[in-house]
N, C-alpha and C positions, 0 to 999 in steps of 0.2 A: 504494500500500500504506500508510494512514495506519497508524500507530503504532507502529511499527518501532522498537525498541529494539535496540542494538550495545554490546558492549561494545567498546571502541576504544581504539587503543592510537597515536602519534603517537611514533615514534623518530626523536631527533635525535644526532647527535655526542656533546651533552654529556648529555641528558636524556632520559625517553622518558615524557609527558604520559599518562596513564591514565584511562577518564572511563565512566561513562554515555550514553550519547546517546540522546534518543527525539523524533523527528521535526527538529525546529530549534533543541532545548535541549540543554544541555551538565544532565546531572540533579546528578550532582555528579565529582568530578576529582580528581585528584592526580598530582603530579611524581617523578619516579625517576631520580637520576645515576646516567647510563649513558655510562662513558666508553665511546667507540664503538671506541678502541687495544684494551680487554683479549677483546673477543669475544662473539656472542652467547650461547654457550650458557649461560655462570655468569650469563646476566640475567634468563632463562626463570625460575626459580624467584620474584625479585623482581615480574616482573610478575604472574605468578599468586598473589603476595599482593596487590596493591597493588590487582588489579582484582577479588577477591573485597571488598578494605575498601571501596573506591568504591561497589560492590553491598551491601553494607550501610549504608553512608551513605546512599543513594540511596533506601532499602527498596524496593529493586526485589529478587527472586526471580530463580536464577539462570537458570529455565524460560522468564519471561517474555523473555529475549534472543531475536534471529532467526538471531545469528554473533560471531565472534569477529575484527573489523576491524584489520590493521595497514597502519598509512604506513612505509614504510621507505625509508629515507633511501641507496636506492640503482636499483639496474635491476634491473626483477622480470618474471615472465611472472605474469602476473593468472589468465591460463587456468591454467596447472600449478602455480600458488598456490606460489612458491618465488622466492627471491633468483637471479639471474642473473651478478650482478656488482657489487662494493661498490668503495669509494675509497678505501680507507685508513681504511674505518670495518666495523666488525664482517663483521670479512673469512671468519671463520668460520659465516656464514651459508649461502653458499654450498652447504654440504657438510650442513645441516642438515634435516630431516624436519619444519620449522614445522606445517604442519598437521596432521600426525601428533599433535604435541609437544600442541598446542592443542587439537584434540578429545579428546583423551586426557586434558587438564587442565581442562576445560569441559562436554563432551557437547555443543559444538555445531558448527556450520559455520563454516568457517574463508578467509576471506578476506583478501587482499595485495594493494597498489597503491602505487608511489612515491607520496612524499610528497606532492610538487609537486604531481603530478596530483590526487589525494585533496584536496587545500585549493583548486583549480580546482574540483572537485564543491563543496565546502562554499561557494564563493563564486556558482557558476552557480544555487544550489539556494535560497541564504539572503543573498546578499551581493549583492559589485558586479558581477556578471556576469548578475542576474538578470532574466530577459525576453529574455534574447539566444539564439540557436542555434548560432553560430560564436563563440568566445572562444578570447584566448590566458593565460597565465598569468606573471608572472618573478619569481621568489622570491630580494632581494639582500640576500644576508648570507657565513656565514661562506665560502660557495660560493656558484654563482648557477644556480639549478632551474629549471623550464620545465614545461611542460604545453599543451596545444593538444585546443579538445575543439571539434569537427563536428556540425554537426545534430543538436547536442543530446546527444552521446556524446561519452567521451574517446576520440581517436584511438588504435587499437591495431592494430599489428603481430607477425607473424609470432616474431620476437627480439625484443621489446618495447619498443625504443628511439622508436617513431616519437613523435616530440612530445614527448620525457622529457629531452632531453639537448640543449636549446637553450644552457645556459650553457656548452657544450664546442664552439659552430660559431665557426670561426675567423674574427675578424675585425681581428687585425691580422697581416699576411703576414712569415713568419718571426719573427714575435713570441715572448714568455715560452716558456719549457719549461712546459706543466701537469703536472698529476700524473697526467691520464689517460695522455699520452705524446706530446700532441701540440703541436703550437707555434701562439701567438696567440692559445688559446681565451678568451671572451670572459671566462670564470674565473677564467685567468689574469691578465687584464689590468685585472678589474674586481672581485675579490672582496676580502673580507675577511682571507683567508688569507695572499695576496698583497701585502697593503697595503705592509707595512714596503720589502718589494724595491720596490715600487712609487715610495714616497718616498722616498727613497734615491736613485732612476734621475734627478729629478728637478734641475733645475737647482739647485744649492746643497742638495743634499739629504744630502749627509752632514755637513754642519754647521747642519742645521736642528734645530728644535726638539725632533725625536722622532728622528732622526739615532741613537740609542743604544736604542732601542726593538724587542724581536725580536719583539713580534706588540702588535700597536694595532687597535683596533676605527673603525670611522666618527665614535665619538664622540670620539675622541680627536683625529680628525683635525679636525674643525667646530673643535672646542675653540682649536685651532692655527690653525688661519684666521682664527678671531674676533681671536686676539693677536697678528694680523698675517704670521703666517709664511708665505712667499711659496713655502716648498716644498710644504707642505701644499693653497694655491690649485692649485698647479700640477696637483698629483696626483687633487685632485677634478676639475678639469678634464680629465685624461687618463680619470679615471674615464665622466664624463661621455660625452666621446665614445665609447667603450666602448659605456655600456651606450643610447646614441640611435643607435649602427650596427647591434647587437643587436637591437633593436626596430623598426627599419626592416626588416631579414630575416628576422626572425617573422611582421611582417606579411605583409611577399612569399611568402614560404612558404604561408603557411595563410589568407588574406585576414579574419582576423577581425572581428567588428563592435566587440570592444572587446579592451584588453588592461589586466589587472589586475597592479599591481606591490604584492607583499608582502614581506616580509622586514626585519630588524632595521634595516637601511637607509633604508626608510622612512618610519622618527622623524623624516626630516627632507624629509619629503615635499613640504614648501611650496618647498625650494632645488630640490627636484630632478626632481620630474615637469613642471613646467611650462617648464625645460629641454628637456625630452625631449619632452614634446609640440609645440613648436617645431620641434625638427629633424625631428620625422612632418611635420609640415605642409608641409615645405619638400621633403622628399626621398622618401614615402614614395609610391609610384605608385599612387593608389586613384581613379583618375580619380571625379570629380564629388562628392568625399567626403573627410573628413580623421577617421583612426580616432580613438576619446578613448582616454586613455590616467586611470586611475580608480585610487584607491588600494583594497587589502583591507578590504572593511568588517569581517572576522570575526579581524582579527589572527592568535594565534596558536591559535586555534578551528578555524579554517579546515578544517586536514585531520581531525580527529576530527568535523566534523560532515558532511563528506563521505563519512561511512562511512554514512549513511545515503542517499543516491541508489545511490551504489556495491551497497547490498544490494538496492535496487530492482531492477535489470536483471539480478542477478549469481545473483538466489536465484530 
């Protein structure tokens, strides 16, 4: 279907990216704080301005669109185009009429897919995934997302989990409480969220550098590595293993021919994927083969221009 315009919407925790999109172009965009604690519905009104200005910056016509795309930053059923289940982020979606809300505010067709998976289309279609049929996805930031797309389609099930919720398979036994409820997920034991308990646990970690710190990002932690701090080493290394056990069971899971790592984490892509493609080499079972492991060429593009495959099959 060449020329397929979306209007697109990309909701995260803190923000929700608003854009244009027409075939593999971003036409024009705009950002919208959205804390994800107060709810979705007081946001509905903000994104139906922001993506009316975007349609006039773009001088795009609002007829000329094919749907109204969102990434949401939770477990969705794609088929009944509705939220399923949230994390502590716009928990009030759940209980919401989204596509109701959106044709009713557009005139047009209204389509939903986790994020994760959505930025797995935009990298299979325009990025590092492309030419492949099997791919997995791992998005490491303030949580850690997942995606896994088959011959050439994202994996879908029945409850919509299959392939969505790889940052939630446990990989260290009895490990961390997560917030989903389960213990050791790999979210827990690798994310952003996490971090502070994380160094902390660490040898000498309550008297380390960031020891007084109640949420630090990845950069904060490099930062401390670099001036020596041996709890911070430590804790990227806990990370480390994490997220190369992580990736070894995605591959077993879903045998893909490549797996693509995005998220704010991989600002520091040079420390830490070729880490992680080590431990595949050495432990991953793909007889006569070693999977690459590629960073996101589309950043944080990625799921806003996965709205455009997404409408190919969907419409």
């Amino acid at each position: 279907m060449p020329g397929l315009t979306a209007l697109a919407i990309d909701l995260g925790g803190s923000h929700a990216a608003c854009a244009v999109v027409r075939d593999g172009t971003i036409l024009a965009s705009r950002s919208v704080p959205a804390d994800g604690t107060s709810g979705m519905a007081g946001l509905l009104p903000a994104l139906k301005e922001t993506l009316f200005e975007v349609l006039r910056t773009a001088q795009i016509n609002r007829a000329e669109c094919s749907a109204v795309v969102l990434a949401f930053c939770g477990i969705v059923s794609a088929r009944e185009k509705r939220v399923l289940a949230t994390n502590a982020k716009f928990n009030d979606a759940t209980r919401l009429d989204l596509e109701g809300w959106f044709k009713q505010a557009f005139g047009l067709p209204f389509l939903i897919e986790n994020d994760a998976r959505l930025a797995l289309l935009g990298e299979h279609s325009f990025g590092a995934a492309r030419g492949t049929q099997d791919a997995v996805m791992v998005t490491l930031g303030s949580g850690i997302g997942g995606a896994a797309l088959l011959d050439g389609r994202l994996l879908q099930s029945k409850h919509g989990l299959a392939g969505t919720i790889g940052g939630h398979m446990p990989v260290v036994l009895g490990g961390r409480l997560c917030s989903c409820g389960n213990r050791g997920c790999a979210e827990a034991e690798g994310s952003t969220v996490f971090l502070p308990e994380i160094y902390r646990q660490q040898h000498g970690g309550a008297e380390g550098m960031l020891s007084n710190r109640k949420t630090m990002g990845f950069a904060e932690l490099f930062a401390a590595i670099e001036a020596g701090d041996k709890p911070a080493i430590a804790a990227l290394e806990h990370c480390l293993r994490v997220w190369s056990a992580l990736t070894v069971a995605l591959i077993h899971a879903y045998d893909p021919e490549v797996v693509v790592f995005g998220g704010s984490v991989l600002k520091r892509e040079a420390e830490i994927l070729p880490r992680l493609q080590e431990h595949v080499a050495a432990h991953a079972w793909t007889p006569g083969r070693t999977v690459p492991l590629r960073p996101a060429a589309l950043g944080s593009d990625a799921a806003l221009l996965g709205a455009i495959p997404l409408m190919e099959y969907s419409l």
